[in-house]
N, C-alpha and C positions, 0 to 999 in steps of 0.2 A: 147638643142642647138638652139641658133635661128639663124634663116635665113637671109642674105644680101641679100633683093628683088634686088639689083645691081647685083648681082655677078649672079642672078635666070636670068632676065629678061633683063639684059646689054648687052648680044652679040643679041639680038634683037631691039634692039631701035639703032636710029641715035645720041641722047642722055639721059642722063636720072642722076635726082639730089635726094639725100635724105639731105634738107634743110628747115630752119624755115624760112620760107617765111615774115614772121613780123620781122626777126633779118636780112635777107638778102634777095638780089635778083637776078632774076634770069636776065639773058641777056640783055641787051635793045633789040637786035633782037628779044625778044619773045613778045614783048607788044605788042599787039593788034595780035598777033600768032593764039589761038590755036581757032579753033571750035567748039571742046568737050574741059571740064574740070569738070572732074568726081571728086564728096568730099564724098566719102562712107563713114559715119560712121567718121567724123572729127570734125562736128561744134558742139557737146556735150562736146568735148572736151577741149573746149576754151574760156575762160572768155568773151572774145569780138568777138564773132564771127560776128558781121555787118562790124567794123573795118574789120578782115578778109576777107570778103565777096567783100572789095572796093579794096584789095589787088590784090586779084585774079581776079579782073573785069579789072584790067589793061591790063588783056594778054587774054582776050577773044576779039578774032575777032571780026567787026562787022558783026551782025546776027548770034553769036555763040551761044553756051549754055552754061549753068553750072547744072549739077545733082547733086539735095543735097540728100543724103541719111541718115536717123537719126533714132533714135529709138521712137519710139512714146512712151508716158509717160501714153497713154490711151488704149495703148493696153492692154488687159484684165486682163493679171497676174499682172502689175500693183496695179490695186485698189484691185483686189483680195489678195494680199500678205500686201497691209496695214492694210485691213479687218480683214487680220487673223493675223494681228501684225509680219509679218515679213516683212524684209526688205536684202534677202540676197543679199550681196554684195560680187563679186568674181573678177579675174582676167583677166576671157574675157567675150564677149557677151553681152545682152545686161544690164544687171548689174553690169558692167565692174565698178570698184571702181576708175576709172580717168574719168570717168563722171563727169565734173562739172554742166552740165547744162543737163535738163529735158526737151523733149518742147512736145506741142500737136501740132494739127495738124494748129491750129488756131495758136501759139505760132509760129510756124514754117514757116507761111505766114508772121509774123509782123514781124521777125528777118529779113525775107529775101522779103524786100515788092516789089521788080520789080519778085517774083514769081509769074510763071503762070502753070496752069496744062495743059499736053499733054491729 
């Protein structure tokens, strides 16, 4: 059974959307809104994540942030599992088989280049 994070975490927010932010938008009140905008584990997921990235810069406050969260392609089981010719692909984590994109750490700067490190 999966879960409706709306239905988990809705009687706590003031609002809350589950929408494709590239097919639709959200409020004009919220452009230039929020100070955080956390993307855990989202920009592997999407053929154009820079597009994406100028999306979601519409509704970041000025002086706000955005956290990217991603899988590193260099993390060690990585090259270790091409080494030994596998490649297992699964349904969640970080081998998650709707991964379309890979990135390092270097990769991960150039996609998202107004990045800076805390």
């Amino acid at each position: 059974m999966e879960i409706n994070p709306s239905e988990v975490i809705g009687p706590y927010l003031e609002e809350n959307w589950q929408i494709d932010l590239t097919k639709e938008e959200l409020p004009e009140k919220y452009k230039g809104f929020f100070n955080w905008v956390i993307l855990h584990d989202v920009l592997e997921h999407l053929y154009n994540p820079l597009k994406f990235l100028g999306i979601i810069n519409q509704y970041v406050a000025k002086g706000g942030r955005v956290v990217i969260v991603c899988p590193n392609a260099q993390y060690w089981e990585v090259p270790y599992a091409l080494l030994t010719g596998n490649w297992p692909l699964g349904k969640h984590g970080f081998w998650n088989e709707d991964h379309v994109r890979w990135f390092t750490f270097k990769e991960a700067l150039h996609t998202c280049p107004l990045a800076s490190l805390l």
